[in-house]
MIVOLUM-971312 format. One record per residue (C-alpha): residue in three letters; x, y, z. Coordinates in steps of 0.2 Angstrom, whole numbers. Example, Ala and Ser with C-alpha at 12.3 -4.5 7.8 and 13.67 -1.06 7.14 Angstrom:
MIVOLUM-971312
+--------+-------+-------+-------+
! residu !     x !     y !     z !
+--------+-------+-------+-------+
!    ALA !    62 !   -22 !    39 !
!    SER !    68 !    -5 !    36 !
+--------+-------+-------+-------+
This chain:
MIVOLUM-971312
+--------+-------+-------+-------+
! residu !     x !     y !     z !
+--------+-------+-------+-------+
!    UNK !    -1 !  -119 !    10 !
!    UNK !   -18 !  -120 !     0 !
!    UNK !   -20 !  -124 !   -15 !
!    UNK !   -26 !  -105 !   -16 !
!    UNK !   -11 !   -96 !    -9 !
!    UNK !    -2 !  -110 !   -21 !
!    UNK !   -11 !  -104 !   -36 !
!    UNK !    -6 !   -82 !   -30 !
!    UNK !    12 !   -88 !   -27 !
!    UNK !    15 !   -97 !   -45 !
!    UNK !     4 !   -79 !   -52 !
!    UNK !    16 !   -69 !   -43 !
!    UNK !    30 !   -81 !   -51 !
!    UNK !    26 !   -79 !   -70 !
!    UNK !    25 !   -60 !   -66 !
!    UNK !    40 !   -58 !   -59 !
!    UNK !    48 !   -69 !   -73 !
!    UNK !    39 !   -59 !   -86 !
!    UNK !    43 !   -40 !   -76 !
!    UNK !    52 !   -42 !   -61 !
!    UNK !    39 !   -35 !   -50 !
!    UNK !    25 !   -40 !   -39 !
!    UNK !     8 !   -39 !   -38 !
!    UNK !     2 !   -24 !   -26 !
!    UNK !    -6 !   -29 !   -10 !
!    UNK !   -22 !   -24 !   -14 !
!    UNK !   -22 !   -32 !   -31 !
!    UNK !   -18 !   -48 !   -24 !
!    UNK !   -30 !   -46 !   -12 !
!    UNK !   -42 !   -45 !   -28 !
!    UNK !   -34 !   -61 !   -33 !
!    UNK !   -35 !   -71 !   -20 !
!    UNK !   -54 !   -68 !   -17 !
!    UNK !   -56 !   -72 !   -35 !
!    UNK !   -49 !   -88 !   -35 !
!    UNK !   -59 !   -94 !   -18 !
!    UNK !   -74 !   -91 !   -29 !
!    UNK !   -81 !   -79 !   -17 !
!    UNK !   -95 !   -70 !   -23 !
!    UNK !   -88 !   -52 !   -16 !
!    UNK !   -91 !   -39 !   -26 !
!    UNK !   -78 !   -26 !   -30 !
!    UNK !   -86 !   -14 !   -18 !
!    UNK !   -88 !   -27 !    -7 !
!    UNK !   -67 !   -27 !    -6 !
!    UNK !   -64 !    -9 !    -9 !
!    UNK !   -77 !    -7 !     8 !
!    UNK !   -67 !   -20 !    16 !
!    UNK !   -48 !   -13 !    13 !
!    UNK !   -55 !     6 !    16 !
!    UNK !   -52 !     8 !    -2 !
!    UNK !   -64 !    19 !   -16 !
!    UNK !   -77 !     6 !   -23 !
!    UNK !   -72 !    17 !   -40 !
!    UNK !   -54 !    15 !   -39 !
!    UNK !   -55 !    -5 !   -37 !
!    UNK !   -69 !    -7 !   -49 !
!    UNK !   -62 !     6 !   -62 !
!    UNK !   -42 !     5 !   -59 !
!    UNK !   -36 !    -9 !   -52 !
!    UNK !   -47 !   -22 !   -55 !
!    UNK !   -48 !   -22 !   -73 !
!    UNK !   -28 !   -17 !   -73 !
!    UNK !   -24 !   -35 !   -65 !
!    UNK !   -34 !   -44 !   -77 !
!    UNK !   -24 !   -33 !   -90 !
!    UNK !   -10 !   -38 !   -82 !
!    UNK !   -14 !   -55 !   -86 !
!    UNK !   -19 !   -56 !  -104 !
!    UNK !    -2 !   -49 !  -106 !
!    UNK !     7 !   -62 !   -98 !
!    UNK !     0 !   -77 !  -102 !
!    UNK !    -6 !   -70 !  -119 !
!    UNK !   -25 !   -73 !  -119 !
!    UNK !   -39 !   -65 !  -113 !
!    UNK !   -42 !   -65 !   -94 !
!    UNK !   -56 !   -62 !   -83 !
!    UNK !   -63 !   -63 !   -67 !
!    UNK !   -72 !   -79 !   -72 !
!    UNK !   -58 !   -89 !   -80 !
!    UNK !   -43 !   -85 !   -70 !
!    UNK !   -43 !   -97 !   -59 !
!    UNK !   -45 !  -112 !   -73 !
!    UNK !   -32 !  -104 !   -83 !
!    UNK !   -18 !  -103 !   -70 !
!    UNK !   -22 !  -120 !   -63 !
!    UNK !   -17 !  -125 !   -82 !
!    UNK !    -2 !  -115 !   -83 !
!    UNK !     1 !  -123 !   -63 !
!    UNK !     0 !  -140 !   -71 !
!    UNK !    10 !  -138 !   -87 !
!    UNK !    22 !  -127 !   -85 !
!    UNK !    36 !  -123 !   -70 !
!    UNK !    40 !  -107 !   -62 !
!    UNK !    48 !   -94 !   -76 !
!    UNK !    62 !   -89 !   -62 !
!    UNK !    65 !   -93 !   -42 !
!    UNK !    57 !   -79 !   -33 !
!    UNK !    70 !   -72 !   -21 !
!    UNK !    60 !   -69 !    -7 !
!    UNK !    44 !   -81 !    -1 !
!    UNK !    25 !   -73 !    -6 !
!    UNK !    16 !   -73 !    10 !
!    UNK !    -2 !   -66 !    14 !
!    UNK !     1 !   -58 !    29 !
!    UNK !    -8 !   -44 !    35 !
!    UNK !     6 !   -31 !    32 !
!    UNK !    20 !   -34 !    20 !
!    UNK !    39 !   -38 !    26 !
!    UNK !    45 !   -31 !     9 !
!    UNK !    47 !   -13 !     8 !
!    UNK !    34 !    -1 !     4 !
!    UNK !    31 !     3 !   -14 !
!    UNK !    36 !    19 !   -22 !
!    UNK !    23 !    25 !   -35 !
!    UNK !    31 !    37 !   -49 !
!    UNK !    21 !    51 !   -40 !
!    UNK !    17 !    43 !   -22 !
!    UNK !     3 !    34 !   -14 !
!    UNK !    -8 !    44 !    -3 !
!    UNK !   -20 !    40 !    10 !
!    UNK !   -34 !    52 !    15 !
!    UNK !   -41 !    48 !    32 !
!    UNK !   -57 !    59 !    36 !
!    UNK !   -75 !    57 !    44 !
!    UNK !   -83 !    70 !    31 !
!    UNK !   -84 !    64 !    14 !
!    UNK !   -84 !    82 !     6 !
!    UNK !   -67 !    84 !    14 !
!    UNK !   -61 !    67 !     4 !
!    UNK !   -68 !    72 !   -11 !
!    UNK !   -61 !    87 !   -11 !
!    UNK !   -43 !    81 !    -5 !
!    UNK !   -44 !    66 !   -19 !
!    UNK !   -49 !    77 !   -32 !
!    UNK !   -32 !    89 !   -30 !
!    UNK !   -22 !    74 !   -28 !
!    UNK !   -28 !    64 !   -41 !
!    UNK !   -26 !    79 !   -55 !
!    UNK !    -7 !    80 !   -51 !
!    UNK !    -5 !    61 !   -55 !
!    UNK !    -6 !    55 !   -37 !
!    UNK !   -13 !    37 !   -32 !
!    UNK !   -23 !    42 !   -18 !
!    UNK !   -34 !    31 !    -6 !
!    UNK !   -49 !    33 !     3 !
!    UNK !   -53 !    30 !    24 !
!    UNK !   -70 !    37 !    32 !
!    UNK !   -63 !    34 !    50 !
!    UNK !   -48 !    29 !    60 !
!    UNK !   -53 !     9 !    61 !
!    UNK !   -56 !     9 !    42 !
!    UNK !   -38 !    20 !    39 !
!    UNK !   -28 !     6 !    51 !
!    UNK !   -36 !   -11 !    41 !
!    UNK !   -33 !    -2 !    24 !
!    UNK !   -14 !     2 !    31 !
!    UNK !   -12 !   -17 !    36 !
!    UNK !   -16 !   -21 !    18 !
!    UNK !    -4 !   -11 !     9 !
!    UNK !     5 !     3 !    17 !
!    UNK !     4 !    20 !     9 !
!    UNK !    17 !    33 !     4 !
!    UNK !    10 !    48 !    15 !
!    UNK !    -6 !    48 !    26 !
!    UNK !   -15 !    63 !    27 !
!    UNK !   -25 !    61 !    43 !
!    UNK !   -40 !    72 !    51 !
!    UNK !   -39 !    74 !    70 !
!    UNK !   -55 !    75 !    75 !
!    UNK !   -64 !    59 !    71 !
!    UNK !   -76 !    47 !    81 !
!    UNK !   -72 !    32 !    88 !
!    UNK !   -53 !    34 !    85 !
!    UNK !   -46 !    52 !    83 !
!    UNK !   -33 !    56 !    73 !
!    UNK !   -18 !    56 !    87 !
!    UNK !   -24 !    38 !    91 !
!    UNK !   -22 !    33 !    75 !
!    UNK !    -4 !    40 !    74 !
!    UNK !     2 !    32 !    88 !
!    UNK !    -5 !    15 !    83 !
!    UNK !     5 !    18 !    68 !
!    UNK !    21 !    22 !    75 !
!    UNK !    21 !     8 !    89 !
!    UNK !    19 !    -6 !    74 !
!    UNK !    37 !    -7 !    67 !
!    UNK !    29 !   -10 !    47 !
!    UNK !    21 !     8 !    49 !
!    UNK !    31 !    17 !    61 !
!    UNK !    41 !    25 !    47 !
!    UNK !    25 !    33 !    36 !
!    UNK !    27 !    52 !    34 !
!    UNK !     9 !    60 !    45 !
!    UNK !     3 !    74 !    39 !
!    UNK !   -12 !    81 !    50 !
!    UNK !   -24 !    91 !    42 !
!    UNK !   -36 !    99 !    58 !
!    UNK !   -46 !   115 !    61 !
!    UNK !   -40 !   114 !    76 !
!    UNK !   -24 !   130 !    76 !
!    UNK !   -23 !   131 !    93 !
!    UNK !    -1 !   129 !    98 !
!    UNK !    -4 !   115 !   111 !
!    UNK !   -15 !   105 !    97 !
!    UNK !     2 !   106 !    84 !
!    UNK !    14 !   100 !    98 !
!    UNK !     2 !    86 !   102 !
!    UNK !     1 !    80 !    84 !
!    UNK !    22 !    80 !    84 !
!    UNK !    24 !    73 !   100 !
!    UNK !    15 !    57 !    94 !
!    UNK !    23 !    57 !    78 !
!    UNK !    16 !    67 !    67 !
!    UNK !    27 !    74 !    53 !
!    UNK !    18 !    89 !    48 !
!    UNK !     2 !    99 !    52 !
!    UNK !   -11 !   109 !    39 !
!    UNK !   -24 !   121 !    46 !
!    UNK !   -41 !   122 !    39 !
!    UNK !   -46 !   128 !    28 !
!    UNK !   -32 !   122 !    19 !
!    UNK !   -23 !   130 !     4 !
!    UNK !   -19 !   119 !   -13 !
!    UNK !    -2 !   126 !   -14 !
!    UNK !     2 !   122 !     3 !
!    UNK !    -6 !   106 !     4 !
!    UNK !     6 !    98 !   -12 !
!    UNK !    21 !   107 !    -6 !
!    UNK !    19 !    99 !    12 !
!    UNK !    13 !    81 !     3 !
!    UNK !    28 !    83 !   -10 !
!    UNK !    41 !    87 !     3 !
!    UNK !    34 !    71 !    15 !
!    UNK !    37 !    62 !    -1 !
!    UNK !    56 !    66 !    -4 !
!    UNK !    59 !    62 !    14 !
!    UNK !    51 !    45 !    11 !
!    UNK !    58 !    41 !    -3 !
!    UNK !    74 !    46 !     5 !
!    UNK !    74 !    34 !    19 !
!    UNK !    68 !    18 !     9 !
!    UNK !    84 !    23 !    -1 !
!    UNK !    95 !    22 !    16 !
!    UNK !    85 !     5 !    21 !
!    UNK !    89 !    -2 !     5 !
!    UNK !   109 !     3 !     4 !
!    UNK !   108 !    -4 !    23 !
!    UNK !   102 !   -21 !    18 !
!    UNK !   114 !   -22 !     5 !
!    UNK !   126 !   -17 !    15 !
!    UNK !   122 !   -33 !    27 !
!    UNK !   120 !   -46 !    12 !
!    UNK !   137 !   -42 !     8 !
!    UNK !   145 !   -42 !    26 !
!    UNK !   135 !   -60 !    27 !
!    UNK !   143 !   -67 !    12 !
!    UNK !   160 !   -60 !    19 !
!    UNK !   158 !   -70 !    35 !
!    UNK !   151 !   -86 !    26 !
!    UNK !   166 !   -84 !    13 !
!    UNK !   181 !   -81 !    27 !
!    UNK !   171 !   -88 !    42 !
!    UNK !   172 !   -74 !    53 !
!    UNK !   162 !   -60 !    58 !
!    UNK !   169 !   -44 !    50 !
+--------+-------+-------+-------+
């Protein structure tokens, strides 16, 4: 490990130790390039993940370094981070043991965080249709993120996986049915509610989207109500199977214990 992914790991220790949760993906993301002392700008990462150069810059950026000041009780920045945590690294030990290792890897093993309203990715090759989309989503308190293309929607994806994708169908390079079955032939993604939103209204077009894995399907030109009803119940589904995937590995830490404890297999 370098002393880099070191220096995330201990950060994502005194956070836990302070709130019990994580950094996001993305803000670690943020971190990490920080503390290399790259000179990336924040829309040079936003263009990079497939995120809005204004949600980095505006939301999440300063939010970390918030984050931050909080927990080590000092002002922090993008310029003295990286001093400051080498500090706390030196002088004081980890706040609590974190129950699972941090790892940087392109997708997350842990499960997929649930924001209080939901994460959304729009996927999209015409920017007034993104605009649009983001502008509904964001005034009913939605976290919404941002791909012009298929390519750019699959690295923002392996960064940090979204609640619901909303995802276009006619796009160059990699159309939206492509970019469904890539998601669903990568177990970290499979599970992802795919709502596709497509002028196309043709009968065969709607089977084509299910039968590659797509959840639901919005005609343009799209109507709000219908578009939060369809995102919403996506949503409760979501949230519904992450419940199950959670009761299930509870269920196999306890039937673990049971064999360890009787030394046989239950």
């Amino acid at each position: 490990m370098s002393n880099f992914e070191e220096l995330v790991a201990f950060a994502e220790e005194l956070i836990y130790g302070k709130s019990g949760n994580y950094l996001s993906d993305l803000q670690r993301t943020i971190l990490f390039t920080t503390l290399k002392g790259s000179r990336k700008t924040y829309e040079q990462i936003a263009k990079e993940c497939g995120y809005s150069p204004k949600y980095v810059k505006q939301d999440i950026a300063p939010k970390l370094w918030q984050l931050f000041s909080q927990i080590l009780e000092q002002k922090i920045t993008k310029s003295n981070v990286k001093a400051i945590l080498e500090h706390q690294m030196r002088h004081q030990p980890p706040m609590v043991e974190s129950p699972d290792p941090v790892t940087l890897s392109p997708v997350s093993s842990a499960a997929p965080k649930i924001y209080e309203k939901g994460n959304i990715l729009l996927v999209d090759d015409q920017p007034e249709n993104l605009k649009l989309l983001s502008d509904l989503l964001e005034e009913q308190g939605y976290e919404v993120q941002q791909a012009i293309n298929g390519v750019v929607a699959l690295q923002a994806i392996a960064i940090a996986c979204p609640d619901v994708i909303l995802l276009d169908i006619n796009m160059p390079e990699l159309d939206g049915y492509t970019v469904c079955q890539k998601l669903k032939a990568n177990p970290p993604t499979q599970d992802i509610p795919v709502i596709f939103i497509s002028a196309f209204d043709q009968a065969w077009d709607k089977v084509k989207a299910f039968s590659v894995g797509g959840s639901d399907y919005i005609t343009k030109p799209f109507k709000t109500v219908e578009v939060l009803a369809r995102v919403e119940n996506q949503l409760k589904v979501r949230r519904l199977q992450l419940q199950l995937q959670e009761k299930n590995r509870q269920l196999q830490q306890a039937l673990h214990k049971l064999e360890k404890i009787t030394g046989t297999t239950p």
